[in-house]
C-alpha positions as CSV (number, residue, x, y, z in Angstrom):
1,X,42.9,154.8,-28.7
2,X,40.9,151.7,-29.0
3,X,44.8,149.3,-29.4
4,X,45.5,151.2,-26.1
5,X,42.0,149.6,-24.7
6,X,42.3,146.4,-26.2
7,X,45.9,146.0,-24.9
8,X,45.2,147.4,-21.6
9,X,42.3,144.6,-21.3
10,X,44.8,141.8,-22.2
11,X,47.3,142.9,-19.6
12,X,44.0,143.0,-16.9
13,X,43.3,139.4,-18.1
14,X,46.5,138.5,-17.8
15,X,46.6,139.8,-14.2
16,X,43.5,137.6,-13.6
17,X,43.9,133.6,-12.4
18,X,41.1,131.9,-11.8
19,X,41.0,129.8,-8.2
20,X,42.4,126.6,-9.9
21,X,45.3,128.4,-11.2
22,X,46.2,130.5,-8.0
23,X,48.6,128.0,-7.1
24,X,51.5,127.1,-9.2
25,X,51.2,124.1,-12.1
26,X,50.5,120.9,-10.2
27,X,48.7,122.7,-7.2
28,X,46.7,120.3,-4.5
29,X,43.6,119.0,-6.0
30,X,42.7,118.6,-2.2
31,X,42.3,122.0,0.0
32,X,43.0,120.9,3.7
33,X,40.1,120.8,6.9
34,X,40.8,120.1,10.1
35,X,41.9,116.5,11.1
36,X,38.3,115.4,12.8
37,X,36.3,116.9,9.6
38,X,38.9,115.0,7.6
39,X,37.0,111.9,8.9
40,X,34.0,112.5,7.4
41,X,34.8,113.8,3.6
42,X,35.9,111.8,0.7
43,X,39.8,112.1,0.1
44,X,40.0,113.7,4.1
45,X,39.6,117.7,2.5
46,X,37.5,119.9,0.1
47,X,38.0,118.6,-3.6
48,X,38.3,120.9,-6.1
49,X,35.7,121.3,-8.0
50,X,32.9,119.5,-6.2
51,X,29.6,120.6,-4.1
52,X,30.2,119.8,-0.6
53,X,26.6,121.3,1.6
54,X,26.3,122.3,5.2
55,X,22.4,121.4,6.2
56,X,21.6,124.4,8.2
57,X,18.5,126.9,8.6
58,X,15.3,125.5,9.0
59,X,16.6,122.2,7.4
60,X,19.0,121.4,10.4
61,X,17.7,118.9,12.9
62,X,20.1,120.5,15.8
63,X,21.8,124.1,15.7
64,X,25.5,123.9,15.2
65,X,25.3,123.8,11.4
66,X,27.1,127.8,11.3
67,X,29.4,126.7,13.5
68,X,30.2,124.0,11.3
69,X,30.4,125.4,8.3
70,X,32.7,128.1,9.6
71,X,35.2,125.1,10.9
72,X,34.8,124.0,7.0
73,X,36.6,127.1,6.2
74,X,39.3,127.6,8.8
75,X,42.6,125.6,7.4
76,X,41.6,126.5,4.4
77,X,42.0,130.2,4.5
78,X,44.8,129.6,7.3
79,X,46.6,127.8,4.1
80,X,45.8,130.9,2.0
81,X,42.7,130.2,0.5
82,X,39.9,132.6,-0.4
83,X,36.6,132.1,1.3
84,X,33.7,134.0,0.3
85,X,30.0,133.4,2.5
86,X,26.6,134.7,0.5
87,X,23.7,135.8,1.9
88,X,24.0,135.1,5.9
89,X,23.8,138.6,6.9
90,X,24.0,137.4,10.3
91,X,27.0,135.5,10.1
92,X,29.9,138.5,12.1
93,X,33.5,138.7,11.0
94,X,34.4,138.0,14.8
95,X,32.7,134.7,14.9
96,X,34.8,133.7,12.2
97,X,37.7,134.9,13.9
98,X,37.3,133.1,16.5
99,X,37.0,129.8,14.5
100,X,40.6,130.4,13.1
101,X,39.1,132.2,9.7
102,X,41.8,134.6,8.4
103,X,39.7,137.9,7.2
104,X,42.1,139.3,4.9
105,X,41.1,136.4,2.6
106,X,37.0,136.2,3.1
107,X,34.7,138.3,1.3
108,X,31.3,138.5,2.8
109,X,28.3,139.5,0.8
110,X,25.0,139.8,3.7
111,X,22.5,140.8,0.9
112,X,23.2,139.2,-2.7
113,X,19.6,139.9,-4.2
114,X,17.4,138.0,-6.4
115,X,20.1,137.2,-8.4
116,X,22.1,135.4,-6.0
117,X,22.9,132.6,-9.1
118,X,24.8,135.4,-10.6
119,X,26.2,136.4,-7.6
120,X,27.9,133.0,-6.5
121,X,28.7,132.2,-10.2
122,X,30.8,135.6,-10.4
123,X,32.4,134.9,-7.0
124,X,33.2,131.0,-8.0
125,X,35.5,132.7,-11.3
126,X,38.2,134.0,-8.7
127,X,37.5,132.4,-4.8
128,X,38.4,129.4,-4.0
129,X,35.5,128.2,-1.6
130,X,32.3,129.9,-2.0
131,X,29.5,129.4,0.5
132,X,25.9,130.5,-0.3
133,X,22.5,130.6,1.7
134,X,19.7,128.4,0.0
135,X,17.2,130.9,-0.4
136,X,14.9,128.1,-0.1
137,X,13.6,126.3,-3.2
138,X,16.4,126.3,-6.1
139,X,15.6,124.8,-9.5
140,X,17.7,122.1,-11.0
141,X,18.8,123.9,-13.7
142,X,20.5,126.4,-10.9
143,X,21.9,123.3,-9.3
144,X,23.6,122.2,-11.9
145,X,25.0,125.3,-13.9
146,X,27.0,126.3,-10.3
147,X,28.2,122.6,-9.8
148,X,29.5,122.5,-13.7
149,X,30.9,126.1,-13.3
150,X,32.6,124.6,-9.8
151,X,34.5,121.8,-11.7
152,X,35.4,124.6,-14.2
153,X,36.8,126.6,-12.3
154,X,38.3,124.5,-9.6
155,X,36.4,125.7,-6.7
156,X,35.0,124.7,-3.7
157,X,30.7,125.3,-3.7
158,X,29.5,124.6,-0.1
159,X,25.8,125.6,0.0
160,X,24.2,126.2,3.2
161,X,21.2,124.6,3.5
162,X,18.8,122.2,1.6
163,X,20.8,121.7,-1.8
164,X,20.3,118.4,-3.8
165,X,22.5,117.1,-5.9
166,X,25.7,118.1,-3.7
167,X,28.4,115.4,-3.9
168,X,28.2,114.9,0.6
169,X,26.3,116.9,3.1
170,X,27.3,117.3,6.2
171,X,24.6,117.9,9.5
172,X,24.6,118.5,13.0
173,X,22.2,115.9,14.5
174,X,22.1,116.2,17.7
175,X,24.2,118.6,20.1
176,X,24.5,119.0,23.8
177,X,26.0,121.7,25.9
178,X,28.3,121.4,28.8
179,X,28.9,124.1,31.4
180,X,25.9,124.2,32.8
181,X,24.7,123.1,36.0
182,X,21.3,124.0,38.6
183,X,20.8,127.3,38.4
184,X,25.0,128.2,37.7
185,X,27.6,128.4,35.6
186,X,28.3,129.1,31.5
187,X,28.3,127.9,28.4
188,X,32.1,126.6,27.8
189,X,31.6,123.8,24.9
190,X,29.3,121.8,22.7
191,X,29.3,118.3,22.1
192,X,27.3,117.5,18.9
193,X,27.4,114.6,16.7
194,X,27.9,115.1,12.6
195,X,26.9,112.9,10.1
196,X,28.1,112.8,6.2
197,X,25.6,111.5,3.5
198,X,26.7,111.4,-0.3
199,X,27.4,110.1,-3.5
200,X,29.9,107.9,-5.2
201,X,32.8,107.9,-2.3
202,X,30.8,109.3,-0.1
203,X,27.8,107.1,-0.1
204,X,28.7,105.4,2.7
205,X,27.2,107.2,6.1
206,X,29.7,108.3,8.6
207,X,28.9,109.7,11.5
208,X,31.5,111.7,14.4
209,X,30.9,113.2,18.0
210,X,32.9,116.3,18.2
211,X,33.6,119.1,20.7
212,X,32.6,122.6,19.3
213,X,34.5,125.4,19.3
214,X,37.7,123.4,19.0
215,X,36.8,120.4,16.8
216,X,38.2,118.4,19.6
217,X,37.0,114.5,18.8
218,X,35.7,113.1,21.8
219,X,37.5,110.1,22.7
220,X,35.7,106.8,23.0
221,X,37.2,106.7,27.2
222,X,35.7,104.4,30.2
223,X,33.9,106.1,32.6
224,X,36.0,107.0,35.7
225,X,35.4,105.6,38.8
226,X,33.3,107.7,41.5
227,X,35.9,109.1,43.5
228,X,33.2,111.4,46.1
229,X,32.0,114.4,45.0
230,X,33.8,116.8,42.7
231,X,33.1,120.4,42.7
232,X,32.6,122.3,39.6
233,X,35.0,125.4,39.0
234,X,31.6,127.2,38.5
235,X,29.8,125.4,41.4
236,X,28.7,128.5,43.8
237,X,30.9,128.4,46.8
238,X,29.2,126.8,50.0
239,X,29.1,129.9,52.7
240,X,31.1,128.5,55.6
241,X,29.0,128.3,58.9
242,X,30.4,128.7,62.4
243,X,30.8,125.6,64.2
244,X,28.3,124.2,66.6
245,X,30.1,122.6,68.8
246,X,30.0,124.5,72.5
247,X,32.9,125.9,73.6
248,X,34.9,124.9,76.7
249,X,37.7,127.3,78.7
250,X,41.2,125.4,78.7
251,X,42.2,124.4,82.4
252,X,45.4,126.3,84.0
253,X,47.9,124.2,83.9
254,X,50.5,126.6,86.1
255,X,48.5,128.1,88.5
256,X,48.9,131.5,90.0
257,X,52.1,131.3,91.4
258,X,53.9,130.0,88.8
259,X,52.9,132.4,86.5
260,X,53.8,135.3,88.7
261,X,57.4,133.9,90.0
262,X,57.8,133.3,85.9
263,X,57.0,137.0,85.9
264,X,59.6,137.9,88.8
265,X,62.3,136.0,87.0
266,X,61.9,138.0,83.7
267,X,61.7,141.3,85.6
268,X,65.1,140.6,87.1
269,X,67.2,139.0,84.4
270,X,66.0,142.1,82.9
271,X,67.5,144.6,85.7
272,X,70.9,142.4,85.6
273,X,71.5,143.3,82.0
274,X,71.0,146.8,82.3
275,X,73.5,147.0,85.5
276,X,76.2,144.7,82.7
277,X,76.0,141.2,84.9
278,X,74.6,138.2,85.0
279,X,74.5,135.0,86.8
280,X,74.8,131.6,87.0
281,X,72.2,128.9,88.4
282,X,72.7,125.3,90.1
283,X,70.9,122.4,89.3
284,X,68.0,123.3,91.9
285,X,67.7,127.2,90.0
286,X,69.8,129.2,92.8
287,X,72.0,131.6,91.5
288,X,75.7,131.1,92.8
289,X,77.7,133.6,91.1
290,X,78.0,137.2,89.1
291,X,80.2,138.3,86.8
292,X,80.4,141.6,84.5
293,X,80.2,141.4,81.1
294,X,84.3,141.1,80.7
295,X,84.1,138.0,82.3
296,X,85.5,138.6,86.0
297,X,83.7,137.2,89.2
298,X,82.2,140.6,90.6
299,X,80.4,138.8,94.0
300,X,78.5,135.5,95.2
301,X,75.3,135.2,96.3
């Protein structure tokens, strides 16, 4: 009984990879981001095996930093990576969704406990990027046992909030939101600026004005020429007034009579047809002839 156990245990473990080895020998050291993060991070991706932190929460400057850290995650998981988010019990599967976030590989774990260390040391063993609240103070002996048990393992630990020690941090400093305007319209993008501070090859500050959702850059464009007023497509339609001016009756050009013989004319081209004739007129209007509809002369006139 107990070979059976011990056996059955080495086929389990051998069923097991850690997220370094999901991939075959030789795998990407480098898990990919999308091109405009790519700017601000050492090597343009997430390395394997460092700490990369997302200053959000009450340590943010500007809001954004969810969004943010969600856009962190997106080509990763689209690539095939696992993505796992601790302790943001607020964070909804549709939001990530939205950001391109494939759920089938992201685990989500609202309430982790006091014991979150565990927690985010267990989930490190088999995920390839593992984000985790900051609970708010963390010892350095914390710190430092999930960064060594990162570069272990070959993941990705992206901790959301104040986190020292973490090889660059990324921040929303300022943002801005378009759509707006007096008293209409909708939210339809964000334009917020994201700055990189860090160690070693990412000691240098960098900084980035994006458009969020998307991660659209913003390009560095003249401003356009004033061309007259342009209306917003949420701008409240103007209600169109009658016109003002006064109106004026349009003078009779005919007359009386030349309405009526008009009239005359109709009424007995009309009463020709019916009878199968009609006639033909001179230069001065008279009519000099009839004929049936065959074509014969049938009198004059």
């Amino acid at each position: 009984m107990a070979g059976r156990m011990i056996s059955g245990t080495a086929a389990l473990a051998g069923l097991v990879r850690t997220a370094s080895e999901a991939d075959e020998p030789g795998a990407h050291r480098m898990l990919p981001v999308a091109a405009e993060l790519g700017n601000l991070l050492p090597g343009g991706g997430l390395r394997r095996g460092s700490t990369v932190a997302v200053a959000g929460g009450r340590v943010a400057s500007a809001g954004g930093g969810t969004s943010l850290m969600l856009a962190l995650l997106a080509a990763a998981s689209r690539a095939g990576s696992w993505c796992a988010v601790v302790g943001l019990p607020a964070l909804g599967a549709l939001a990530a969704a939205e950001t391109g976030i494939a759920l089938d590989r992201l685990a989500l774990v609202p309430d982790p406990g006091p014991d979150w260390p565990t927690v985010v040391a267990a989930l490190i063993d088999g995920v390839d990027v593992v984000v985790t609240a900051v609970p708010g103070s963390v010892s350095g002996s914390v710190v430092s046992r999930l960064a060594a048990r990162a570069r272990q393992r070959g993941s990705v630990l992206m901790p959301f909030g104040a986190w020292s020690g973490a090889g660059v941090t990324l921040q929303v400093s300022n943002g801005q939101w378009e759509g707006l305007g007096d008293g209409w319209g909708r939210l339809r993008r964000r334009e917020v600026t994201v700055t990189a501070n860090g160690r070693g090859a990412a000691a240098r500050p960098r900084e980035l004005t994006l458009w969020m959702p998307g991660l659209t850059a913003r390009p560095h464009a003249p401003a356009p020429r004033f061309a007259g007023p342009v209306s917003h497509p949420d701008a409240p339609v103007a209600p169109q007034l009658p016109d003002s001016r006064p109106l004026h009756s349009v003078p009779d050009r005919e007359g009386r009579e030349g309405r009526e013989g008009r009239e005359d004319g109709r009424r007995q081209e009309s009463g020709r047809k019916r009878r199968g004739v009609g006639t033909v007129r001179d230069r001065r209007g008279a009519a000099v002839s009839l004929w049936d509809r065959r074509g014969a002369t049938v009198g004059e006139r």
